[in-house]
C-alpha positions as CSV (number, residue, x, y, z in Angstrom):
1,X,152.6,-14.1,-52.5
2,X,150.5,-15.8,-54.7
3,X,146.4,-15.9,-54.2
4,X,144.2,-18.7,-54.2
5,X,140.6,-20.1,-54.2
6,X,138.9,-20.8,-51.5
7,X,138.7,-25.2,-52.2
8,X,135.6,-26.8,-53.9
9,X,132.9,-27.2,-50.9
10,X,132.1,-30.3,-50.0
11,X,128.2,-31.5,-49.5
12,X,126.1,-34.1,-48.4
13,X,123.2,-35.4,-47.5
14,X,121.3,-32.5,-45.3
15,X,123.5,-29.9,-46.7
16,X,121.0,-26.3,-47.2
17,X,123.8,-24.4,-48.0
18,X,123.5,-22.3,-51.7
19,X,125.7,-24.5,-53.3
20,X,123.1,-26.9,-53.7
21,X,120.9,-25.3,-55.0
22,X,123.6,-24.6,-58.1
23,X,124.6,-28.8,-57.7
24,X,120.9,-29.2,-58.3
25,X,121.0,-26.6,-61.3
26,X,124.0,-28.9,-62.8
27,X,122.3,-32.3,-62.1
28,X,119.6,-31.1,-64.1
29,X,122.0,-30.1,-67.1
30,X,123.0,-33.4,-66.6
31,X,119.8,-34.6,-67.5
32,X,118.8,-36.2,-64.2
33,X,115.5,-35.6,-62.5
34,X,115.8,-33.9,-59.4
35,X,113.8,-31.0,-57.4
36,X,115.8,-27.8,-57.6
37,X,114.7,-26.3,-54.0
38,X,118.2,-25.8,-52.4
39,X,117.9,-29.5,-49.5
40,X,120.3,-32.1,-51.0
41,X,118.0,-34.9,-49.5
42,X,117.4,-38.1,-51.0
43,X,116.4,-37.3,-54.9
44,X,119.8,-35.2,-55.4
45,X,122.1,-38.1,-53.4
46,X,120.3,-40.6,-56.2
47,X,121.1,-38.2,-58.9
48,X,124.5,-37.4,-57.4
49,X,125.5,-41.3,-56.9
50,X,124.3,-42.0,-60.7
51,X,126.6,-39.2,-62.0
52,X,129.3,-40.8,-59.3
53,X,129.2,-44.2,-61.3
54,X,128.8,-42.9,-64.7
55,X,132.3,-40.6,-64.4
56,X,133.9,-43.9,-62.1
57,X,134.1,-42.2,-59.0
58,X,133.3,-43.6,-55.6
59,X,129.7,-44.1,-55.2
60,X,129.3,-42.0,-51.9
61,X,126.9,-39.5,-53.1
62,X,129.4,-37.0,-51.5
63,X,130.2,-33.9,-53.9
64,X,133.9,-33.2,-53.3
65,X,136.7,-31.9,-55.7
66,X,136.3,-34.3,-58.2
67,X,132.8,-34.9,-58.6
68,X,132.0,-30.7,-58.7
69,X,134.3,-31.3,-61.7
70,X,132.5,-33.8,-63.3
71,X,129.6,-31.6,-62.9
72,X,130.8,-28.8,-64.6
73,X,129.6,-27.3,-67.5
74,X,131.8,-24.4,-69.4
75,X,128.7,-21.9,-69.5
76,X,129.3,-19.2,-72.3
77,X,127.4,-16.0,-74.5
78,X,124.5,-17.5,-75.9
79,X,124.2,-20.8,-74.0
80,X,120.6,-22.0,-72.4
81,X,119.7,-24.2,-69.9
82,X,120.0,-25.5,-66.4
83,X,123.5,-24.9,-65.7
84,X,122.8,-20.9,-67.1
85,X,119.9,-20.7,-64.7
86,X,122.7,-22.1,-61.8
87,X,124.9,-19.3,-62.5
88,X,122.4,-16.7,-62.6
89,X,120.4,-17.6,-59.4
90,X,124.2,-17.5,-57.9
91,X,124.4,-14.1,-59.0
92,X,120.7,-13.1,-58.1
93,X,119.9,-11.8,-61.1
94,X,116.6,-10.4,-61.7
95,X,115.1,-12.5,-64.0
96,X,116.8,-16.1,-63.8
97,X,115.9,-17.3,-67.1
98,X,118.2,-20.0,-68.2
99,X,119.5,-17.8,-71.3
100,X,123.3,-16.3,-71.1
101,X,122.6,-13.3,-72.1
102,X,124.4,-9.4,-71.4
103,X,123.1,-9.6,-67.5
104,X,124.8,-13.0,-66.7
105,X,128.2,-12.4,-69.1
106,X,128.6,-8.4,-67.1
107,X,128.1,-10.7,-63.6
108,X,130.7,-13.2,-64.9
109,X,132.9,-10.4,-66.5
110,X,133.1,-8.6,-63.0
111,X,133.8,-11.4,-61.2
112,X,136.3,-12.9,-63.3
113,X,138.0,-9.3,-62.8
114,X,137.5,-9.1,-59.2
115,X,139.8,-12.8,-58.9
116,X,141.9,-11.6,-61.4
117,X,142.4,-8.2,-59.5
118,X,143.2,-10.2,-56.2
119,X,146.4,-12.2,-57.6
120,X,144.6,-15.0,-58.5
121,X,145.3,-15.8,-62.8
122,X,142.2,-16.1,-64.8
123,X,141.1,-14.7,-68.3
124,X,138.3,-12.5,-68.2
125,X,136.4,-13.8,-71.0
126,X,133.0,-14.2,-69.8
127,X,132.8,-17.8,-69.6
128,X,132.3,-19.7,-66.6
129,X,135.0,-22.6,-66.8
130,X,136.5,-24.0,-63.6
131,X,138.3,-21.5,-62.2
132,X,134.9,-19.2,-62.2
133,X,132.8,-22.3,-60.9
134,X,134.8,-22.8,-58.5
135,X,135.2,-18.9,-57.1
136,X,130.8,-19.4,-57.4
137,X,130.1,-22.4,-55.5
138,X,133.3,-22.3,-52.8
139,X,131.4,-18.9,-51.4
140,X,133.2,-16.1,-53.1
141,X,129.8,-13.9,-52.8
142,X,129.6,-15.1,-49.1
143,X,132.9,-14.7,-47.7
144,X,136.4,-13.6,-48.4
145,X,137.5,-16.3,-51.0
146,X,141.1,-15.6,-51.8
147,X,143.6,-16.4,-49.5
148,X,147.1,-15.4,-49.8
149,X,149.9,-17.5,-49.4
150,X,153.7,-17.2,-49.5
């Protein structure tokens, strides 16, 4: 049996749900405009279609697979910024700063093992690539994100 991740969420217009607020922390890294308060309403489908177009992806302002991966940021030790304060409000940890620093690599570390641990292959280096982006925003903290398959 081999494990797998839950798939990359997909959100829309009206979506509450707390990946947004992290699609909001990434738009943002992005350089766009938008209010991060966790409602994708109209502002984040504007910034969402613009990143759309720039990457040549269907203007729906629908985030599936492919544009959560154009979003993505490799977040590492040392980093600052928007997509830092993403990963750390996933986490909930105390002071959400924006600044990588022991707090947010431990929370990466541990969850990097906790995939790792369940079948699923991933290095546990710390650095949220796409593999760790994708455990964060399809629910892993929520829900059971690994499913097993044959």
């Amino acid at each position: 049996m081999t494990a797998t991740l839950n798939p990359w969420p997909t959100t829309r217009q009206g979506s509450t749900a707390h990946q947004v607020q992290t699609l909001q922390y990434l738009l943002l890294a992005h350089g766009h405009t938008v209010n991060v308060d966790g409602v994708f309403g109209s502002e984040t489908g504007d910034a969402v279609r613009a990143v759309q177009r720039a990457k040549d992806l269907p203007d729906d302002g629908v985030v599936d697979a492919a544009t959560w991966q154009a979003l993505l940021i490799d977040v590492r030790p040392g980093m600052r910024g928007s997509a830092v304060r993403g990963l750390q409000e996933e986490f909930a940890l105390d002071g959400a700063d924006g600044i990588y620093g022991p707090k947010t690599e431990a929370a990466i570390r541990d969850l990097q093992t906790s995939i790792r641990d369940s079948g699923v292959p991933i290095e546990v280096d710390g650095v949220a690539g796409p593999r760790t982006w994708q455990a964060i925003v399809s629910g892993l903290r929520e829900t059971a994100p690994l499913t097993r398959v044959a």
